[in-house]
C-alpha positions in Angstrom: 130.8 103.8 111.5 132.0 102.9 114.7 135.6 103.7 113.7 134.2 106.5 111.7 132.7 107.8 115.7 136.1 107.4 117.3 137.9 109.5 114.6 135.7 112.5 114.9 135.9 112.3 118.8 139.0 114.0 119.4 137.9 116.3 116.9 135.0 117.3 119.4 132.5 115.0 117.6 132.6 116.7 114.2 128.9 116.3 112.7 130.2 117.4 109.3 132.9 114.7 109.1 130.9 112.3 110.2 128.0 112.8 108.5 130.0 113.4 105.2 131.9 109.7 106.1 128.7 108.0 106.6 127.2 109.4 103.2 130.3 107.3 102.0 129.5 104.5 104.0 126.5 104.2 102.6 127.3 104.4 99.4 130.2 101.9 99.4 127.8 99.4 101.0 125.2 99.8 98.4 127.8 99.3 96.0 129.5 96.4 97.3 126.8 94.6 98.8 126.0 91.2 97.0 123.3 91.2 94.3 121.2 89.0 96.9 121.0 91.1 99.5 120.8 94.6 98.0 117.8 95.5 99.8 119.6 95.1 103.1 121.5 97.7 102.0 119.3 100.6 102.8 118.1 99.2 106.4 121.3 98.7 108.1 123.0 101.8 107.0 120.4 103.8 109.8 121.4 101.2 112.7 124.9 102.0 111.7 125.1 105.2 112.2 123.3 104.9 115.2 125.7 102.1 116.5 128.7 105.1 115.7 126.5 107.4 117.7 126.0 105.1 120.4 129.8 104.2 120.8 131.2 107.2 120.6 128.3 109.7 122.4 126.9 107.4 124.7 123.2 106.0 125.4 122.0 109.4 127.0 123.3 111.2 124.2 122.4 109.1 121.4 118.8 109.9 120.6 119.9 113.6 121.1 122.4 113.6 118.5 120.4 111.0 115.9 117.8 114.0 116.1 120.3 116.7 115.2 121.9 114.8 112.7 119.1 113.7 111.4 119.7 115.3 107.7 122.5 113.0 107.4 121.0 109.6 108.1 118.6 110.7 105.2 120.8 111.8 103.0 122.9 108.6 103.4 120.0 106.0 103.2 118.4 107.9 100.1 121.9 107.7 98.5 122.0 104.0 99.3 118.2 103.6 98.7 119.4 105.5 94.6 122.4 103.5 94.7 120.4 100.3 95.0 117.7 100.8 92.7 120.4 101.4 89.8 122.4 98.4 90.5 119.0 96.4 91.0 117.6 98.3 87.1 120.8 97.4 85.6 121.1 94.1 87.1 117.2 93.2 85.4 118.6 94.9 82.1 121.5 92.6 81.8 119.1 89.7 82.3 116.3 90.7 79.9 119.1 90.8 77.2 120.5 87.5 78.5 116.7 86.1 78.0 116.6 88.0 74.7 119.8 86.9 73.0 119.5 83.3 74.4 115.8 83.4 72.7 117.4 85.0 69.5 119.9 82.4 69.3 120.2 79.7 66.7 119.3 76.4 67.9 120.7 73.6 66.2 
């Protein structure tokens, strides 16, 4: 998100651009995250965008523009927050079939 600040800043901050890049963001890191720490996924996508902010806006400026772009944040963290929760339901799935077929198994 930091680079993501500093390419929108000769573009006179662009709150589109960056709000559509941290949607992506977010959404990469919930994909690629490990399985382990999925629910990290969620939390540090907020502090992220805030660290852009902060880089590229400045401390007096930051809690300013968090509140104006405030839309965005949520929209990112609820798409990681979806993204998540699918890989975390498919991720049980696979292993209640695991359970299953090992159980169905032949043992001999």
């Amino acid at each position: 998100m930091v680079a993501a600040a500093w390419l929108c800043e000769p573009l006179g901050g662009a709150p589109a651009l960056y709000g559509t890049l941290y949607v992506l963001t977010c959404t990469a890191t919930a994909i690629w995250v490990r399985p382990a720490d999925l629910a990290t996924a969620p939390i540090a996508a907020p502090i992220a965008f805030a660290t852009g902010l902060l880089c590229s806006a400045g401390p007096t400026q930051t809690l300013t523009e968090l509140a104006l772009r405030a839309p965005w944040v949520f929209a990112g963290t609820l798409t990681a927050c979806l993204v998540v929760l699918v890989r975390k339901g498919l991720d049980s799935l696979r292993q209640r079939l695991r359970r299953r077929g090992a159980a169905a198994a032949p043992r001999g």
